[in-house]
C-alpha positions as a printed Julia matrix, in Angstrom:
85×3 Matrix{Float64}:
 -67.71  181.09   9.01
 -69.61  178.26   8.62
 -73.35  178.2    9.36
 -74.12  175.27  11.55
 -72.19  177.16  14.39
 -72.86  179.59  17.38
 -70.09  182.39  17.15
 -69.59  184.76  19.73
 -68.05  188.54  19.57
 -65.07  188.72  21.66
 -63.65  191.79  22.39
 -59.9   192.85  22.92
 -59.12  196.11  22.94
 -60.35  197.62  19.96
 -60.09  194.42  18.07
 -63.38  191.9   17.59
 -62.82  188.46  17.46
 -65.62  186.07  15.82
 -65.16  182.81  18.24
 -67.18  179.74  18.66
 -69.05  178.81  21.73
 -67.33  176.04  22.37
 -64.3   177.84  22.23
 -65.6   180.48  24.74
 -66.82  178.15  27.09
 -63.34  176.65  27.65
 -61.43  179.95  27.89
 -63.94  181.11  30.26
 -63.55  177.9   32.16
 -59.9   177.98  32.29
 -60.41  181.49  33.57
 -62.75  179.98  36.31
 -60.2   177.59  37.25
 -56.88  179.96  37.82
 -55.79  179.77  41.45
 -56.56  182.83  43.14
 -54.04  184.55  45.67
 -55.31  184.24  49.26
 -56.06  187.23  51.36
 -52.85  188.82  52.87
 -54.44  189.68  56.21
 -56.5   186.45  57.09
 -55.46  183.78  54.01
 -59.17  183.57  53.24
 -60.41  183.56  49.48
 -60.39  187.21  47.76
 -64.07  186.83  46.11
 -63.46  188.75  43.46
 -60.38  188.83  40.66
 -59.31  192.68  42.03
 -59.16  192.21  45.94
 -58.17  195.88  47.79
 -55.36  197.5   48.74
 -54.25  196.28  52.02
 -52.4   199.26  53.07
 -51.86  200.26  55.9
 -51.99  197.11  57.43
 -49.55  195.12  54.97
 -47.96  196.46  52.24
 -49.12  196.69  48.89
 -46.68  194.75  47.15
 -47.32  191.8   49.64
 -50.66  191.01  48.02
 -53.91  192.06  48.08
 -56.76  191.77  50.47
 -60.31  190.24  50.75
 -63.62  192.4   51.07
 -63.88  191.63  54.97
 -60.46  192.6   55.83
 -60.77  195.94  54.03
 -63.82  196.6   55.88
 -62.81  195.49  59.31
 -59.5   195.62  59.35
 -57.61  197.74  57.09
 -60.43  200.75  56.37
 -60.47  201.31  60.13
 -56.54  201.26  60.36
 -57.08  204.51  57.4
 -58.82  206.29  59.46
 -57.19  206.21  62.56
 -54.3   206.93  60.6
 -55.85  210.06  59.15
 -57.11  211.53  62.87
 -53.71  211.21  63.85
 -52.29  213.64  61.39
């Protein structure tokens, strides 16, 4: 490795990749940048990279749903579900 550069420790897995900075910043950019699937339920942005399950509500294979939605929407929907059985 030469000296005059930053490296960083990337892991995969169980494997440890030595990468520059540089080199990090872009990936992590390009990650930054990937369009994200809108919310099922409302089409709004899904804050995070995992959304929830929107079951009951939509199916699961449909997409997934944002934070509000789950809370207001499709957690409620659960329950009711579950008093009725």
């Amino acid at each position: 490795m030469a000296k005059d550069k930053e490296y960083v420790i990337e892991s995969k897995g169980f494997d440890h990749v030595a990468i520059s900075r540089e080199r990090y910043k872009i990936e992590l950019e390009d990650l930054m940048k990937k369009e994200k699937d809108p919310c099922v339920i409302c089409g709004g942005e899904i804050a995070d990279d995992w959304g929830h399950n929107p079951e009951p509500v939509k199916e699961y294979n449909e997409g997934k749903c944002c934070d509000t939605c789950n809370f207001t929407i499709v957690l409620p929907a659960r329950i009711k579900l579950a008093y009725q059985h």
